[in-house]
PLY file of the C-alpha trace (Angstrom):
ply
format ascii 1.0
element vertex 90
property float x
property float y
property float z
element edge 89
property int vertex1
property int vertex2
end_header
126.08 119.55 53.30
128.46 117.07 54.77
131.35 119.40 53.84
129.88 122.03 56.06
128.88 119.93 59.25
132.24 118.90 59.13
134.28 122.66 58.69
131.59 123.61 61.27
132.58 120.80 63.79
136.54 121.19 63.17
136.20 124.75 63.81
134.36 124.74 67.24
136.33 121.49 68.48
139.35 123.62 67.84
137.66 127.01 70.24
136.56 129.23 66.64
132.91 130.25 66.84
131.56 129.95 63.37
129.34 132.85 62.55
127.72 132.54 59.51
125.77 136.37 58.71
122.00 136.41 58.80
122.10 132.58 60.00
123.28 132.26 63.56
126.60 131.43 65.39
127.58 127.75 66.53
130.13 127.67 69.79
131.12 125.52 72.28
130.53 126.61 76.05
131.51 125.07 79.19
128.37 123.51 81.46
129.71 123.18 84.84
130.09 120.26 87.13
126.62 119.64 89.09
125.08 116.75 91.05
122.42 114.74 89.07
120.81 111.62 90.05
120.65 107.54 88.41
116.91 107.72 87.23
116.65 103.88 87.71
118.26 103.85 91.14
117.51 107.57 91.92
121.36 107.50 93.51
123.03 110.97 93.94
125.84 111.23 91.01
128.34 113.97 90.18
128.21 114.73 86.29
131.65 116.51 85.46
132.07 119.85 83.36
131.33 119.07 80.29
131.60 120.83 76.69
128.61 121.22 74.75
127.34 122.89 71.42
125.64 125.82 70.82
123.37 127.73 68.06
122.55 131.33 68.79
120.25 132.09 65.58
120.89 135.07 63.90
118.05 137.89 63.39
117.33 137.40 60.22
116.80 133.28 60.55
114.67 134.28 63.79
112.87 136.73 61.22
112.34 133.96 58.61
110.24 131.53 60.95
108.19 134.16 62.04
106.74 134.41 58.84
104.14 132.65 56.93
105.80 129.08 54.78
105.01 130.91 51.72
107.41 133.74 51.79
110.62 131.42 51.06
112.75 134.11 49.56
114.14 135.17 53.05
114.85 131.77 53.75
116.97 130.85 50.58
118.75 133.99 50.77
120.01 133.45 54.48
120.92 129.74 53.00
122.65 130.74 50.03
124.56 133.70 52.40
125.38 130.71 54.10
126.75 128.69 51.17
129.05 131.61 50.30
130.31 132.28 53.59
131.27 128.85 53.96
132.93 128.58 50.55
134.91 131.67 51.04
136.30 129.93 54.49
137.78 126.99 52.51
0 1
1 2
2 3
3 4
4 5
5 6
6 7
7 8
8 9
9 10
10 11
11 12
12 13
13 14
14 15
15 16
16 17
17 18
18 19
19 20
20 21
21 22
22 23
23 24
24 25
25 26
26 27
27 28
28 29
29 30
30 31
31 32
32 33
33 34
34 35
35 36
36 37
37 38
38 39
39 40
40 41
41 42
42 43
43 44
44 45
45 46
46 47
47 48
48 49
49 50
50 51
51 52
52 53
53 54
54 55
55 56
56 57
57 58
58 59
59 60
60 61
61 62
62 63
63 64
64 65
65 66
66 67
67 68
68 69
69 70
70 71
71 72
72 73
73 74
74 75
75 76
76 77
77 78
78 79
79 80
80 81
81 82
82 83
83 84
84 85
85 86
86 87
87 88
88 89
């Protein structure tokens, strides 16, 4: 598992989305500058652009916890899709 946090995270420092079918896509978008505020002083502060993380999940993953606990074969197929895709990568 720590193997694939870490291709994940090297791949979407570097600008690659990682798609992984059936699962969901992680990406890095741009949040724009904005004006926040110091919750202990409630002062005005400017927060710069930033980079962040994203997960978009995939339909079938969205499918999967729509369902009832019980039915676990969607879930370990999406997991083991997963598995491969990530093994045919490195």
């Amino acid at each position: 598992m720590n193997a694939f946090v870490e291709a994940i995270t090297y791949y979407i420092s570097e600008g690659t989305p990682v798609h992984i079918s059936n699962f969901g896509t992680f990406e890095v978008r741009k949040r724009a500058a904005r004006v926040s505020h110091d919750v202990h002083s409630r002062e005005k502060i400017v927060v710069g652009e930033q980079n962040i993380p994203v997960f978009r999940a995939g339909k079938a993953l969205k499918l999967a916890t729509k369902q009832e606990l019980s039915d676990e074969d969607m879930v370990i197929e999406t997991l083991s899709n997963m598995i491969l895709e990530v093994q045919q990568h490195d």
